[in-house]
N, C-alpha and C positions, 0 to 999 in steps of 0.2 A: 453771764448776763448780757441782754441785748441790749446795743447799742442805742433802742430806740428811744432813747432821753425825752422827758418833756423838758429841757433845760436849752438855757440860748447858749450860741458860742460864749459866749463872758460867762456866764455860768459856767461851763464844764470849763474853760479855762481856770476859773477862783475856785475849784473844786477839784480840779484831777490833777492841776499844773499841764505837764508834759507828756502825762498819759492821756492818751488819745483813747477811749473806748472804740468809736467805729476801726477804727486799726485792726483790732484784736473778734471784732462784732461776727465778721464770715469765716473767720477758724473757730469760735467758740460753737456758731451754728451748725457747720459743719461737722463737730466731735457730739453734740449734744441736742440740734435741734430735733423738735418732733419729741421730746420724751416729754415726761411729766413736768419733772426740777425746771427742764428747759423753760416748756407753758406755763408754768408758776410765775419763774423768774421774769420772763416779757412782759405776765400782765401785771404784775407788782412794779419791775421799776419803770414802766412807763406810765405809773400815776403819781410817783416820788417830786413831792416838792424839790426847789433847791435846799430849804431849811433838812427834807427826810433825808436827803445825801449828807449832808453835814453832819446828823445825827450819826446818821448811820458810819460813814467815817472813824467820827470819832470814837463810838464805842467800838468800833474792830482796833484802832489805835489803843485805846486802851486795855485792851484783852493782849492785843500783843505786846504792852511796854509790860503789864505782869505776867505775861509768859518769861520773857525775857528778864524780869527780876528774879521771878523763881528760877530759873536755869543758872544766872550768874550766884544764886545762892549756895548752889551745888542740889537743890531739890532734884531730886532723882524724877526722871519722866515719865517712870512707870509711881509712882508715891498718890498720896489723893491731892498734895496743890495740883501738882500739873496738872492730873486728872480732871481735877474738879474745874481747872480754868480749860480746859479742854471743850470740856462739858458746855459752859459758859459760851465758848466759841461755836457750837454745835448748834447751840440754842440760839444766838446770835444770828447764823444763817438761814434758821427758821422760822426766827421772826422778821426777818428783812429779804431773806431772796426765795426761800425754796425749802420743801420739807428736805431736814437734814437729818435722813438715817443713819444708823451707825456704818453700815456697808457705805454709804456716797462720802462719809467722812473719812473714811479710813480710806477714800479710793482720794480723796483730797489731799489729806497726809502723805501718800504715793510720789504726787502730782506737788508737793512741795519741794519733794528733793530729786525728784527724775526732770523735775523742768526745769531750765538756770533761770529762767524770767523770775518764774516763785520763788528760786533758792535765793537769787539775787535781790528781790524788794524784801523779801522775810529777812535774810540776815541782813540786812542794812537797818534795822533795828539792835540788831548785836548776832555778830558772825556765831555759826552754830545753831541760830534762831530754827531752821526752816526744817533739821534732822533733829532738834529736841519737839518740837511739835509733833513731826512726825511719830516720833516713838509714844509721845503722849498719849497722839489721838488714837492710835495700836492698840493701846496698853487700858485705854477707854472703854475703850469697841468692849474687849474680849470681857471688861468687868460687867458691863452692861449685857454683853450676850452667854454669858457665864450662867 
């Protein structure tokens, strides 16, 4: 997503903390700009209230504290909870950044556990978080393009 916030510095500080979006803003352009997802994602969150960030926050926190409940449950990642909170997740990126096909999420799921930034903020939710989504959103894909 492009750093190009309609939010003030106090805002994206009471909002990211210590994550810097512009930081990350000319390697994300760099891997993705110019495609679709990319031109989606700039014109959507740069019309995002402070309030649609908070929202939006919090419902990815929430999908990922029940990821992470189903995993410590022992719910297998290939099973329909994971799946289906997979799913939820999927849905999630589509209605807030960018159409989320099953090919761009299984290339996210990738991108969870090949990157230590992603492995590192996912499991700091609960260690293991970032390779059980992964396997989820795998095990998603293949139900859906089945």
């Amino acid at each position: 997503m492009s750093a190009n916030l309609n939010l003030t510095p106090e805002d994206r500080a009471e909002l990211f903390g210590d994550f810097d979006p512009d930081a990350h803003a000319a390697e994300a352009e760099q891997r993705w700009g110019g495609s679709p997802a990319w031109t989606e994602s700039t014109n959507r969150a740069s019309s995002y209230t402070k309030e649609d960030w908070r929202r939006f926050m919090a419902e990815a926190a929430d999908i990922s504290a029940r990821m992470a409940d189903a995993m410590r449950s022992g719910a297998p990642a290939d099973g329909d909870l994971a799946m289906d909170l997979v799913e939820e997740h999927r849905a999630h990126i589509t209605r807030w950044c960018y159409t989320c096909t099953y090919e761009i999420h299984r290339g996210l799921g990738d991108m969870y556990v090949s990157d230590p930034r992603f492995t590192t903020t996912i499991d700091a939710t609960s260690p293991g978080l970032a390779t059980y989504f992964q396997a989820a959103i795998a095990a998603n894909a293949t139900r859906h393009n089945a």
